[in-house]
C-alpha positions as CSV (number, residue, x, y, z in Angstrom):
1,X,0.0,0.0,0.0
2,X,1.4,3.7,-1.6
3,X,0.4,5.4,2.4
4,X,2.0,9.1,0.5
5,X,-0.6,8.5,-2.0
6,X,-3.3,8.4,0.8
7,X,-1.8,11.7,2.8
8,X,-1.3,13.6,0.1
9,X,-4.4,15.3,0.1
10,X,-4.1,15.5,3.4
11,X,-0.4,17.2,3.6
12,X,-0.3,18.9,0.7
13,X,-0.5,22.9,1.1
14,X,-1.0,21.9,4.9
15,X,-0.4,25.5,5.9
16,X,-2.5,27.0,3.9
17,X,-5.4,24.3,5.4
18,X,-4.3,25.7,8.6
19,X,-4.9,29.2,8.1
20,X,-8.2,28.2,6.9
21,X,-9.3,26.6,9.3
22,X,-7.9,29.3,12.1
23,X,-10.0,31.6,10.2
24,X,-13.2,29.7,10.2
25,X,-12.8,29.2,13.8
26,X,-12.2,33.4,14.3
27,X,-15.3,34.1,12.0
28,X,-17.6,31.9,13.7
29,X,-16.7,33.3,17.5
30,X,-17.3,36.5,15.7
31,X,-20.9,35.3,14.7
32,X,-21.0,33.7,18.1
33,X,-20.1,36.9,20.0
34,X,-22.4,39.3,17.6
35,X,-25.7,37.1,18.8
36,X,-28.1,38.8,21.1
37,X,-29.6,37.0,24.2
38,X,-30.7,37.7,27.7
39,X,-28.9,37.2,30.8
40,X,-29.4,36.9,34.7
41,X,-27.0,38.7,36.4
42,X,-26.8,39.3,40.6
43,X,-25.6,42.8,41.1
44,X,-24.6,43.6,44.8
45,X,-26.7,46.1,47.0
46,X,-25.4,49.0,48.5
47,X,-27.2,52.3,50.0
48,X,-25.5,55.8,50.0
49,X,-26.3,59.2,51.3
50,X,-28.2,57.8,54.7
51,X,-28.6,61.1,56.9
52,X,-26.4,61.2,60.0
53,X,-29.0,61.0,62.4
54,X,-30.6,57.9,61.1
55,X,-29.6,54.2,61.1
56,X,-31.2,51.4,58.8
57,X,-32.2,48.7,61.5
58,X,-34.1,46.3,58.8
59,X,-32.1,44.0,57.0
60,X,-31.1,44.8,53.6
61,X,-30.9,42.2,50.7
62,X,-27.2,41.4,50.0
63,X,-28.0,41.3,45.9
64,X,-30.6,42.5,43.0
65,X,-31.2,40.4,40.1
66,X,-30.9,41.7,36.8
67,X,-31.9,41.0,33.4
68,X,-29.5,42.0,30.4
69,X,-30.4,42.2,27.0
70,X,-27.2,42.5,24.4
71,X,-24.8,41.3,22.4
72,X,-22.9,37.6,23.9
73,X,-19.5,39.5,24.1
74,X,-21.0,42.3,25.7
75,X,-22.5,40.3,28.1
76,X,-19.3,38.5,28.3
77,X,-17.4,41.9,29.4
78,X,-19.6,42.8,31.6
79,X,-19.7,39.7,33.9
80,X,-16.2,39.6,33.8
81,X,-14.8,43.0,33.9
82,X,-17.2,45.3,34.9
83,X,-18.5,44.9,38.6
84,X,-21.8,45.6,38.1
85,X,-23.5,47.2,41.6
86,X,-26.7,48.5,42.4
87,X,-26.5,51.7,45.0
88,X,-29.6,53.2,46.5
89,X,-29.8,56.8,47.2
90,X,-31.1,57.4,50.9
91,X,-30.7,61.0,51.2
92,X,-35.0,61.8,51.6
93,X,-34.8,59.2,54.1
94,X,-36.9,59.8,57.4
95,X,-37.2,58.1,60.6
96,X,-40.1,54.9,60.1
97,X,-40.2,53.4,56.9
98,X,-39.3,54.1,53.1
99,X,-40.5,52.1,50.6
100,X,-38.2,52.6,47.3
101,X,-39.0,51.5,43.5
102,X,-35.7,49.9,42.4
103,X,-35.4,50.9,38.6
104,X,-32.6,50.1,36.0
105,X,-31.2,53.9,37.2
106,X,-29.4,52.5,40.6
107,X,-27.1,50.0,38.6
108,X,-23.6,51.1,37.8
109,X,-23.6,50.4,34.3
110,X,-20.9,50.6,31.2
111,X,-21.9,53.2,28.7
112,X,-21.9,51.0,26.0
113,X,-24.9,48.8,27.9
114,X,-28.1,50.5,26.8
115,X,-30.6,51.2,29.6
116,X,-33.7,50.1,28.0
117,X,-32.6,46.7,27.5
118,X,-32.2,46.5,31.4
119,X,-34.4,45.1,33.9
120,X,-34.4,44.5,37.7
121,X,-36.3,41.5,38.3
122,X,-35.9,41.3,41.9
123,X,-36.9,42.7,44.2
124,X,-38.6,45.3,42.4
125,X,-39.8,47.4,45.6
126,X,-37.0,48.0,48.4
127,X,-38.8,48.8,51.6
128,X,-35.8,50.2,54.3
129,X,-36.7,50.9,58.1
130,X,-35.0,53.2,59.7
131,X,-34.2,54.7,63.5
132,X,-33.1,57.9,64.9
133,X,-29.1,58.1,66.4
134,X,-28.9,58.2,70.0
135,X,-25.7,58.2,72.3
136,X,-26.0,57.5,75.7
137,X,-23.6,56.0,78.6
138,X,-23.5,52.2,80.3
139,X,-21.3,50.9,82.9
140,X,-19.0,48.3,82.3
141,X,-18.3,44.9,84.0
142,X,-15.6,42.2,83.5
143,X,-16.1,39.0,82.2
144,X,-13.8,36.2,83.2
145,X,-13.3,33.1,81.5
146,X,-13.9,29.9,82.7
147,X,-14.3,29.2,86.8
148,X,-12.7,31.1,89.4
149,X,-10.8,28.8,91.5
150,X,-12.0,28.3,94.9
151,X,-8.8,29.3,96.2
152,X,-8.5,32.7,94.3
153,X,-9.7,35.7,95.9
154,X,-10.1,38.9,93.0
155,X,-10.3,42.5,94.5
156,X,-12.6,44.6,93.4
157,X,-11.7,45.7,90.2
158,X,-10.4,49.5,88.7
159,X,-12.1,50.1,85.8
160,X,-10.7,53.0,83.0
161,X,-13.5,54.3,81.9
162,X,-16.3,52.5,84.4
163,X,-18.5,53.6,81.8
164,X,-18.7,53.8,77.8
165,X,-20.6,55.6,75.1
166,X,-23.0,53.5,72.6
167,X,-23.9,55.4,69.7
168,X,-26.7,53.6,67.3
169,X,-30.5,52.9,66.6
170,X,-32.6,54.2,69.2
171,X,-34.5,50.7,70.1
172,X,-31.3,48.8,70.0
173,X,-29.4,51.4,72.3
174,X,-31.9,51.6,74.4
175,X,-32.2,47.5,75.1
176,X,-28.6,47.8,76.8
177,X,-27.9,48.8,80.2
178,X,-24.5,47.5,80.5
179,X,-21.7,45.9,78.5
180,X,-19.1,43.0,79.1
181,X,-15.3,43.2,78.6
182,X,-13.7,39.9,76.3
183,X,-13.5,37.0,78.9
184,X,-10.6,37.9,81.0
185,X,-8.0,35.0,81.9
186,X,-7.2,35.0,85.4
187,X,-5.6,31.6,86.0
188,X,-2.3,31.4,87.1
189,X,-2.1,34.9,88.2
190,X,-0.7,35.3,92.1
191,X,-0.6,39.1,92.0
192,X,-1.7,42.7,91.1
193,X,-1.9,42.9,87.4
194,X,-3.4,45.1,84.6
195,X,-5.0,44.4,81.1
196,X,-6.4,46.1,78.1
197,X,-9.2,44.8,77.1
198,X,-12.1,44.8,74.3
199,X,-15.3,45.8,74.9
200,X,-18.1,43.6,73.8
201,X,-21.7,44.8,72.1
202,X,-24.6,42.5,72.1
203,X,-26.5,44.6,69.3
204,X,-25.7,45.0,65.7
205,X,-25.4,48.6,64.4
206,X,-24.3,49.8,67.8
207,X,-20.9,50.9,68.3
208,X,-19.1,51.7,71.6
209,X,-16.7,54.8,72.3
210,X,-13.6,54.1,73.5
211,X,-14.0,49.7,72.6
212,X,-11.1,49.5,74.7
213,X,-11.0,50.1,78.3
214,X,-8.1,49.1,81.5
215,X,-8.7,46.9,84.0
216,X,-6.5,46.8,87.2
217,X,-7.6,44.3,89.8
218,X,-5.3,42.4,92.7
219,X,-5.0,38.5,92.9
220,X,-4.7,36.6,96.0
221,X,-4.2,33.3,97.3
222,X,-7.4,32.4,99.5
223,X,-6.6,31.5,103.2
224,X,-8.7,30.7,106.4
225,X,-7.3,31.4,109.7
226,X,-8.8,30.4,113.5
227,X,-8.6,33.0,115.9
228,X,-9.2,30.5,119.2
229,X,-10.0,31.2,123.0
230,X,-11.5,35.3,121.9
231,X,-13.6,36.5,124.9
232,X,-16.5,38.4,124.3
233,X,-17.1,41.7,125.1
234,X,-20.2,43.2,127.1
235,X,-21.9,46.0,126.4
236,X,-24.6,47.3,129.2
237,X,-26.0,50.5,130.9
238,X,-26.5,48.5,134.6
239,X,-23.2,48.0,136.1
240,X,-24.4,47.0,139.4
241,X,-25.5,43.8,137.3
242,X,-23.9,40.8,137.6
243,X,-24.3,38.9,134.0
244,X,-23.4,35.4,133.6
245,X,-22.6,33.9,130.1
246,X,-21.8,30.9,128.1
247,X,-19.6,29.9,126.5
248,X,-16.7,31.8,128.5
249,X,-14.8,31.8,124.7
250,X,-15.3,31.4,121.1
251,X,-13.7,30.7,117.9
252,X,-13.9,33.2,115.2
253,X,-12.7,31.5,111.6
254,X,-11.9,34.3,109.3
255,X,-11.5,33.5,105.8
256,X,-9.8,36.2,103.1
257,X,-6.6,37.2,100.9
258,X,-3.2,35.8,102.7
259,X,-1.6,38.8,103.6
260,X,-4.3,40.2,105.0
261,X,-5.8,37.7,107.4
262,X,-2.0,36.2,108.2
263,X,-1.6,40.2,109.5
264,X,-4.6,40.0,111.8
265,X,-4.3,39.5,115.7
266,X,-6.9,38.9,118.5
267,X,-7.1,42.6,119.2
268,X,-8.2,43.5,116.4
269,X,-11.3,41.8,116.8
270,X,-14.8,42.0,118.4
271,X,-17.3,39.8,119.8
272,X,-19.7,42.0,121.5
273,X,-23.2,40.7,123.1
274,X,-24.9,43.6,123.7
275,X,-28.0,43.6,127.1
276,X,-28.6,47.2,127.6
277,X,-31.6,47.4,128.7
278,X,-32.5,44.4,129.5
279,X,-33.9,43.4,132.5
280,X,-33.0,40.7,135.1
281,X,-33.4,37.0,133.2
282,X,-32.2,34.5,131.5
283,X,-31.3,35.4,127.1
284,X,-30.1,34.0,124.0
285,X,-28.3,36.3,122.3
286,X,-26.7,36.4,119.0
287,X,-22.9,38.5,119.2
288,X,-22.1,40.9,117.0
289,X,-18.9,40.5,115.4
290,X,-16.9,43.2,114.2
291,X,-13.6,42.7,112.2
292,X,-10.9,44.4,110.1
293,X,-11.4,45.8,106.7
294,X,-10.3,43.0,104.5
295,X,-11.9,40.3,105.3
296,X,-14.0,38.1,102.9
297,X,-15.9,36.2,105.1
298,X,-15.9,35.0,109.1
299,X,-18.0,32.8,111.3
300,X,-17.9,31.7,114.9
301,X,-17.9,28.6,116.6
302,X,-21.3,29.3,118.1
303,X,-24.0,31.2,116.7
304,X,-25.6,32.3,120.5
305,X,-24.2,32.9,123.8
306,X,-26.6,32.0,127.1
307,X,-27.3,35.0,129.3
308,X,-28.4,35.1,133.1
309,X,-28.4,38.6,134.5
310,X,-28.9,38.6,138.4
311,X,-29.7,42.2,140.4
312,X,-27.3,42.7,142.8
313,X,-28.2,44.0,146.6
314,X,-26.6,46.4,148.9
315,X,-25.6,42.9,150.6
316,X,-24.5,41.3,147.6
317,X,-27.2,39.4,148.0
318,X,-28.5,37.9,144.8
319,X,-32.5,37.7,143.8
Protein backbone atom coordinates (compact mmCIF):
# COMPACT_ATOMS: atom_id res chain seq x y z
CA UNK A 1 0.00 0.00 0.00
CA UNK A 2 1.44 3.72 -1.61
CA UNK A 3 0.40 5.45 2.43
CA UNK A 4 2.05 9.15 0.46
CA UNK A 5 -0.62 8.52 -1.97
CA UNK A 6 -3.31 8.41 0.77
CA UNK A 7 -1.81 11.74 2.77
CA UNK A 8 -1.34 13.65 0.15
CA UNK A 9 -4.45 15.28 0.14
CA UNK A 10 -4.06 15.53 3.45
CA UNK A 11 -0.35 17.21 3.61
CA UNK A 12 -0.32 18.86 0.66
CA UNK A 13 -0.48 22.95 1.06
CA UNK A 14 -1.03 21.90 4.86
CA UNK A 15 -0.36 25.50 5.93
CA UNK A 16 -2.52 27.03 3.85
CA UNK A 17 -5.45 24.28 5.44
CA UNK A 18 -4.35 25.68 8.62
CA UNK A 19 -4.92 29.21 8.06
CA UNK A 20 -8.19 28.22 6.86
CA UNK A 21 -9.31 26.63 9.35
CA UNK A 22 -7.89 29.33 12.10
CA UNK A 23 -9.99 31.60 10.19
CA UNK A 24 -13.17 29.71 10.22
CA UNK A 25 -12.75 29.17 13.77
CA UNK A 26 -12.21 33.37 14.33
CA UNK A 27 -15.28 34.12 11.97
CA UNK A 28 -17.60 31.87 13.69
CA UNK A 29 -16.74 33.34 17.46
CA UNK A 30 -17.28 36.54 15.68
CA UNK A 31 -20.87 35.34 14.72
CA UNK A 32 -21.00 33.71 18.11
CA UNK A 33 -20.14 36.87 20.01
CA UNK A 34 -22.44 39.32 17.62
CA UNK A 35 -25.65 37.11 18.83
CA UNK A 36 -28.15 38.84 21.05
CA UNK A 37 -29.62 37.04 24.23
CA UNK A 38 -30.73 37.66 27.68
CA UNK A 39 -28.93 37.20 30.76
CA UNK A 40 -29.37 36.93 34.70
CA UNK A 41 -27.04 38.72 36.42
CA UNK A 42 -26.80 39.33 40.65
CA UNK A 43 -25.64 42.84 41.07
CA UNK A 44 -24.61 43.58 44.80
CA UNK A 45 -26.65 46.12 47.05
CA UNK A 46 -25.42 48.97 48.50
CA UNK A 47 -27.24 52.34 50.02
CA UNK A 48 -25.47 55.84 50.01
CA UNK A 49 -26.28 59.17 51.28
CA UNK A 50 -28.16 57.76 54.73
CA UNK A 51 -28.63 61.07 56.92
CA UNK A 52 -26.38 61.18 59.97
CA UNK A 53 -29.05 60.99 62.39
CA UNK A 54 -30.57 57.91 61.08
CA UNK A 55 -29.65 54.15 61.07
CA UNK A 56 -31.24 51.43 58.82
CA UNK A 57 -32.18 48.71 61.51
CA UNK A 58 -34.11 46.31 58.82
CA UNK A 59 -32.12 44.02 57.02
CA UNK A 60 -31.11 44.80 53.55
CA UNK A 61 -30.92 42.23 50.74
CA UNK A 62 -27.21 41.39 50.04
CA UNK A 63 -28.04 41.32 45.92
CA UNK A 64 -30.60 42.48 43.02
CA UNK A 65 -31.16 40.42 40.05
CA UNK A 66 -30.92 41.71 36.84
CA UNK A 67 -31.85 40.98 33.35
CA UNK A 68 -29.46 41.98 30.43
CA UNK A 69 -30.37 42.19 26.99
CA UNK A 70 -27.16 42.53 24.38
CA UNK A 71 -24.83 41.31 22.42
CA UNK A 72 -22.94 37.60 23.89
CA UNK A 73 -19.49 39.51 24.08
CA UNK A 74 -21.01 42.26 25.71
CA UNK A 75 -22.53 40.27 28.14
CA UNK A 76 -19.27 38.51 28.31
CA UNK A 77 -17.39 41.87 29.43
CA UNK A 78 -19.55 42.79 31.63
CA UNK A 79 -19.75 39.73 33.87
CA UNK A 80 -16.17 39.61 33.84
CA UNK A 81 -14.83 43.03 33.90
CA UNK A 82 -17.23 45.30 34.88
CA UNK A 83 -18.49 44.94 38.59
CA UNK A 84 -21.75 45.62 38.09
CA UNK A 85 -23.49 47.18 41.61
CA UNK A 86 -26.70 48.55 42.37
CA UNK A 87 -26.47 51.66 44.98
CA UNK A 88 -29.64 53.22 46.51
CA UNK A 89 -29.75 56.78 47.21
CA UNK A 90 -31.08 57.42 50.87
CA UNK A 91 -30.73 61.00 51.19
CA UNK A 92 -35.02 61.77 51.61
CA UNK A 93 -34.81 59.25 54.06
CA UNK A 94 -36.87 59.80 57.41
CA UNK A 95 -37.20 58.14 60.56
CA UNK A 96 -40.06 54.90 60.08
CA UNK A 97 -40.23 53.40 56.91
CA UNK A 98 -39.32 54.10 53.11
CA UNK A 99 -40.48 52.10 50.59
CA UNK A 100 -38.22 52.65 47.34
CA UNK A 101 -39.05 51.46 43.49
CA UNK A 102 -35.66 49.91 42.41
CA UNK A 103 -35.36 50.89 38.56
CA UNK A 104 -32.58 50.10 36.03
CA UNK A 105 -31.20 53.91 37.16
CA UNK A 106 -29.39 52.47 40.59
CA UNK A 107 -27.10 50.04 38.57
CA UNK A 108 -23.57 51.09 37.79
CA UNK A 109 -23.61 50.37 34.35
CA UNK A 110 -20.95 50.56 31.23
CA UNK A 111 -21.94 53.18 28.66
CA UNK A 112 -21.87 50.99 25.98
CA UNK A 113 -24.93 48.84 27.89
CA UNK A 114 -28.12 50.47 26.75
CA UNK A 115 -30.61 51.22 29.60
CA UNK A 116 -33.67 50.08 27.96
CA UNK A 117 -32.56 46.74 27.49
CA UNK A 118 -32.18 46.45 31.42
CA UNK A 119 -34.41 45.09 33.87
CA UNK A 120 -34.40 44.45 37.71
CA UNK A 121 -36.34 41.49 38.34
CA UNK A 122 -35.89 41.27 41.85
CA UNK A 123 -36.93 42.74 44.24
CA UNK A 124 -38.57 45.28 42.42
CA UNK A 125 -39.76 47.38 45.64
CA UNK A 126 -37.04 47.96 48.41
CA UNK A 127 -38.80 48.84 51.58
CA UNK A 128 -35.77 50.23 54.28
CA UNK A 129 -36.73 50.86 58.11
CA UNK A 130 -35.04 53.24 59.69
CA UNK A 131 -34.16 54.74 63.54
CA UNK A 132 -33.10 57.89 64.85
CA UNK A 133 -29.11 58.09 66.37
CA UNK A 134 -28.94 58.22 69.97
CA UNK A 135 -25.65 58.16 72.32
CA UNK A 136 -25.98 57.50 75.69
CA UNK A 137 -23.61 55.96 78.57
CA UNK A 138 -23.48 52.24 80.30
CA UNK A 139 -21.35 50.88 82.89
CA UNK A 140 -18.99 48.32 82.30
CA UNK A 141 -18.32 44.90 83.96
CA UNK A 142 -15.63 42.21 83.52
CA UNK A 143 -16.08 39.02 82.25
CA UNK A 144 -13.79 36.22 83.20
CA UNK A 145 -13.27 33.13 81.50
CA UNK A 146 -13.88 29.93 82.71
CA UNK A 147 -14.31 29.17 86.82
CA UNK A 148 -12.69 31.10 89.41
CA UNK A 149 -10.83 28.78 91.49
CA UNK A 150 -11.96 28.32 94.90
CA UNK A 151 -8.78 29.32 96.18
CA UNK A 152 -8.48 32.67 94.32
CA UNK A 153 -9.66 35.70 95.93
CA UNK A 154 -10.11 38.86 92.99
CA UNK A 155 -10.27 42.48 94.54
CA UNK A 156 -12.57 44.56 93.35
CA UNK A 157 -11.71 45.66 90.18
CA UNK A 158 -10.38 49.48 88.70
CA UNK A 159 -12.05 50.13 85.79
CA UNK A 160 -10.71 52.99 83.03
CA UNK A 161 -13.50 54.28 81.86
CA UNK A 162 -16.26 52.52 84.41
CA UNK A 163 -18.48 53.56 81.76
CA UNK A 164 -18.66 53.75 77.75
CA UNK A 165 -20.62 55.56 75.08
CA UNK A 166 -22.97 53.55 72.57
CA UNK A 167 -23.94 55.43 69.72
CA UNK A 168 -26.74 53.59 67.29
CA UNK A 169 -30.53 52.92 66.56
CA UNK A 170 -32.64 54.21 69.23
CA UNK A 171 -34.48 50.69 70.13
CA UNK A 172 -31.32 48.76 69.97
CA UNK A 173 -29.35 51.38 72.35
CA UNK A 174 -31.89 51.62 74.40
CA UNK A 175 -32.17 47.47 75.11
CA UNK A 176 -28.63 47.76 76.76
CA UNK A 177 -27.88 48.79 80.16
CA UNK A 178 -24.52 47.51 80.47
CA UNK A 179 -21.65 45.85 78.46
CA UNK A 180 -19.07 43.01 79.06
CA UNK A 181 -15.27 43.18 78.63
CA UNK A 182 -13.68 39.86 76.30
CA UNK A 183 -13.53 37.00 78.90
CA UNK A 184 -10.58 37.88 81.05
CA UNK A 185 -8.00 35.03 81.93
CA UNK A 186 -7.22 34.97 85.37
CA UNK A 187 -5.65 31.65 85.97
CA UNK A 188 -2.26 31.38 87.08
CA UNK A 189 -2.15 34.90 88.24
CA UNK A 190 -0.67 35.30 92.05
CA UNK A 191 -0.58 39.07 91.99
CA UNK A 192 -1.66 42.67 91.12
CA UNK A 193 -1.88 42.94 87.39
CA UNK A 194 -3.41 45.15 84.57
CA UNK A 195 -5.02 44.39 81.10
CA UNK A 196 -6.44 46.11 78.07
CA UNK A 197 -9.24 44.78 77.13
CA UNK A 198 -12.10 44.85 74.34
CA UNK A 199 -15.29 45.76 74.87
CA UNK A 200 -18.13 43.55 73.81
CA UNK A 201 -21.74 44.83 72.06
CA UNK A 202 -24.62 42.54 72.12
CA UNK A 203 -26.48 44.62 69.28
CA UNK A 204 -25.72 44.97 65.74
CA UNK A 205 -25.39 48.61 64.42
CA UNK A 206 -24.34 49.78 67.84
CA UNK A 207 -20.89 50.90 68.26
CA UNK A 208 -19.07 51.72 71.56
CA UNK A 209 -16.74 54.79 72.30
CA UNK A 210 -13.57 54.08 73.53
CA UNK A 211 -14.00 49.72 72.57
CA UNK A 212 -11.09 49.45 74.65
CA UNK A 213 -10.96 50.10 78.33
CA UNK A 214 -8.08 49.08 81.49
CA UNK A 215 -8.67 46.94 84.01
CA UNK A 216 -6.46 46.83 87.23
CA UNK A 217 -7.61 44.29 89.80
CA UNK A 218 -5.28 42.44 92.72
CA UNK A 219 -4.97 38.53 92.95
CA UNK A 220 -4.74 36.65 95.98
CA UNK A 221 -4.19 33.26 97.34
CA UNK A 222 -7.43 32.38 99.48
CA UNK A 223 -6.59 31.53 103.18
CA UNK A 224 -8.69 30.67 106.40
CA UNK A 225 -7.33 31.43 109.74
CA UNK A 226 -8.85 30.41 113.48
CA UNK A 227 -8.62 32.99 115.88
CA UNK A 228 -9.23 30.51 119.17
CA UNK A 229 -9.99 31.22 122.98
CA UNK A 230 -11.46 35.30 121.92
CA UNK A 231 -13.55 36.54 124.88
CA UNK A 232 -16.48 38.35 124.28
CA UNK A 233 -17.09 41.75 125.11
CA UNK A 234 -20.16 43.17 127.06
CA UNK A 235 -21.92 46.00 126.42
CA UNK A 236 -24.64 47.26 129.19
CA UNK A 237 -25.99 50.48 130.85
CA UNK A 238 -26.51 48.53 134.61
CA UNK A 239 -23.24 47.98 136.06
CA UNK A 240 -24.40 47.00 139.41
CA UNK A 241 -25.50 43.80 137.28
CA UNK A 242 -23.94 40.76 137.64
CA UNK A 243 -24.34 38.89 134.03
CA UNK A 244 -23.44 35.37 133.63
CA UNK A 245 -22.55 33.86 130.10
CA UNK A 246 -21.77 30.90 128.08
CA UNK A 247 -19.56 29.91 126.53
CA UNK A 248 -16.72 31.77 128.51
CA UNK A 249 -14.83 31.82 124.68
CA UNK A 250 -15.25 31.36 121.10
CA UNK A 251 -13.70 30.72 117.95
CA UNK A 252 -13.86 33.20 115.18
CA UNK A 253 -12.68 31.51 111.59
CA UNK A 254 -11.88 34.27 109.35
CA UNK A 255 -11.46 33.47 105.78
CA UNK A 256 -9.81 36.19 103.14
CA UNK A 257 -6.62 37.24 100.92
CA UNK A 258 -3.22 35.78 102.72
CA UNK A 259 -1.58 38.82 103.56
CA UNK A 260 -4.32 40.22 104.95
CA UNK A 261 -5.78 37.67 107.42
CA UNK A 262 -2.00 36.15 108.17
CA UNK A 263 -1.60 40.22 109.55
CA UNK A 264 -4.63 40.01 111.78
CA UNK A 265 -4.35 39.54 115.68
CA UNK A 266 -6.87 38.94 118.53
CA UNK A 267 -7.10 42.55 119.23
CA UNK A 268 -8.23 43.47 116.36
CA UNK A 269 -11.35 41.83 116.79
CA UNK A 270 -14.76 41.98 118.37
CA UNK A 271 -17.28 39.76 119.78
CA UNK A 272 -19.72 41.96 121.46
CA UNK A 273 -23.17 40.73 123.06
CA UNK A 274 -24.85 43.61 123.71
CA UNK A 275 -28.02 43.63 127.15
CA UNK A 276 -28.57 47.17 127.58
CA UNK A 277 -31.64 47.44 128.71
CA UNK A 278 -32.48 44.38 129.53
CA UNK A 279 -33.86 43.41 132.46
CA UNK A 280 -32.96 40.68 135.05
CA UNK A 281 -33.40 37.01 133.22
CA UNK A 282 -32.20 34.54 131.49
CA UNK A 283 -31.32 35.36 127.10
CA UNK A 284 -30.07 33.96 123.97
CA UNK A 285 -28.25 36.35 122.34
CA UNK A 286 -26.66 36.40 119.01
CA UNK A 287 -22.93 38.54 119.21
CA UNK A 288 -22.13 40.88 117.01
CA UNK A 289 -18.89 40.49 115.44
CA UNK A 290 -16.93 43.24 114.16
CA UNK A 291 -13.58 42.74 112.17
CA UNK A 292 -10.90 44.42 110.11
CA UNK A 293 -11.40 45.75 106.75
CA UNK A 294 -10.26 43.00 104.55
CA UNK A 295 -11.92 40.27 105.30
CA UNK A 296 -14.02 38.12 102.89
CA UNK A 297 -15.93 36.16 105.09
CA UNK A 298 -15.86 35.00 109.15
CA UNK A 299 -18.05 32.77 111.27
CA UNK A 300 -17.88 31.74 114.93
CA UNK A 301 -17.93 28.57 116.58
CA UNK A 302 -21.27 29.28 118.11
CA UNK A 303 -24.04 31.16 116.69
CA UNK A 304 -25.61 32.26 120.55
CA UNK A 305 -24.23 32.94 123.76
CA UNK A 306 -26.60 31.99 127.11
CA UNK A 307 -27.28 35.03 129.34
CA UNK A 308 -28.44 35.12 133.11
CA UNK A 309 -28.36 38.57 134.50
CA UNK A 310 -28.95 38.55 138.38
CA UNK A 311 -29.69 42.16 140.43
CA UNK A 312 -27.30 42.65 142.83
CA UNK A 313 -28.17 44.00 146.57
CA UNK A 314 -26.61 46.36 148.93
CA UNK A 315 -25.63 42.94 150.57
CA UNK A 316 -24.47 41.26 147.58
CA UNK A 317 -27.18 39.35 148.02
CA UNK A 318 -28.54 37.95 144.84
CA UNK A 319 -32.54 37.72 143.82
Amino acid sequence: MNYAKITRPITENLSLKIISLIFAFMLWLYVTAQQVETQMVKAPLGVRNVPENLAIVSELPQYVEVSIKGSRSELLKLRFFNKLKAVVDCSDAKAGRLNIPLSPAILTLPNKVDIRNVTIESPRMLSIEFENVITKSVPVKIAFKGKIPDDVIIGKPVIVPDKVKLTGPSSRVNAINLVNTEEIEIRGKKKKFSQEVMVHVPEKGVVVQPDRILVEMDISKKVVRTLANLPPTLLQDDESAEVEYSPKTVSLIIEGPEDVIRNIAKDDVSIIINIASRKPGEYKIRPQVIVPQGIDKYWLDTDEFDIKILKKTGSDEKK
